[in-house]
N, C-alpha and C positions, 0 to 999 in steps of 0.2 A: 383542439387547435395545436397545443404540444406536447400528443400522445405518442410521437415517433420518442420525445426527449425523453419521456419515463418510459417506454422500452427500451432507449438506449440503455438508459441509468438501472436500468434491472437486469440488463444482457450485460453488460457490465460487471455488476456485482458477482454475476453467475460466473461469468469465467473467470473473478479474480478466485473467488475462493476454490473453483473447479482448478488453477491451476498451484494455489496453496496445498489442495489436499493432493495432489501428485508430486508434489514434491516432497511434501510429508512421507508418503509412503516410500518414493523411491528414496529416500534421505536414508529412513530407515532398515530398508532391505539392506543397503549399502552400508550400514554401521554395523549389522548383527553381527555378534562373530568376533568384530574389532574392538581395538580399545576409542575412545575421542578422541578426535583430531583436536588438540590443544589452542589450534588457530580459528577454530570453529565459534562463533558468537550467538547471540541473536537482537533483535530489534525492533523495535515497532513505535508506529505514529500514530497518534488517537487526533484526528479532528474536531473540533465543538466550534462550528464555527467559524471563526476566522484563528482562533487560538487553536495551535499545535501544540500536543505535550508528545514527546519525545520520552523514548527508554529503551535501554539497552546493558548487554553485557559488559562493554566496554566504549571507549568515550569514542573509539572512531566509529562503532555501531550508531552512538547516538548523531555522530556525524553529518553519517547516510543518512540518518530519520530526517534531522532537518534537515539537509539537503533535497528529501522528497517531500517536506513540507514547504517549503519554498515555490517548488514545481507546481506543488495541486494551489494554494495559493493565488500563481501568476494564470491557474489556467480558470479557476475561479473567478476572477477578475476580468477576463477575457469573455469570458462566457457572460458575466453581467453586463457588460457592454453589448455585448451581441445582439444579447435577447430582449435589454430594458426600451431598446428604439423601437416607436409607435408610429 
């Protein structure tokens, strides 16, 4: 009945990390050679849940995170509305 939603949630995942790992690479092609960009960070949001944890290199990285924790959050919540009506 909501096999279209877990192919989404699987096309999904596919092209987040299909678009992680080329960025990965082309991140890196682009660094060889150089020294680091000092402005350069990184960041990440782990999910459990309804609970975010956040981390990062620096505090506006952890910023971002919750900022996109927020977002999956409010679209989470949308989506249980959507689909809990019978």
């Amino acid at each position: 009945m909501y096999g279209y939603l877990f192919a989404l949630g699987v096309a999904m995942i596919i092209i987040g990390f299909s678009v992680l790992m080329i960025y990965a690479f082309l991140n890196t092609a682009k660094s060889q050679g150089a020294e680091r960009n000092a402005t350069s960070g990184f960041g990440g949001l782990i999910m459990i849940g309804p609970v975010p944890i956040a981390f990062g290199s620096s505090p506006g990285m952890v910023v971002v995170a919750e900022a996109m924790a927020i977002v999956l959050i409010i679209i989470a919540i949308i989506f249980f509305f959507l689909f809990s009506r019978r």
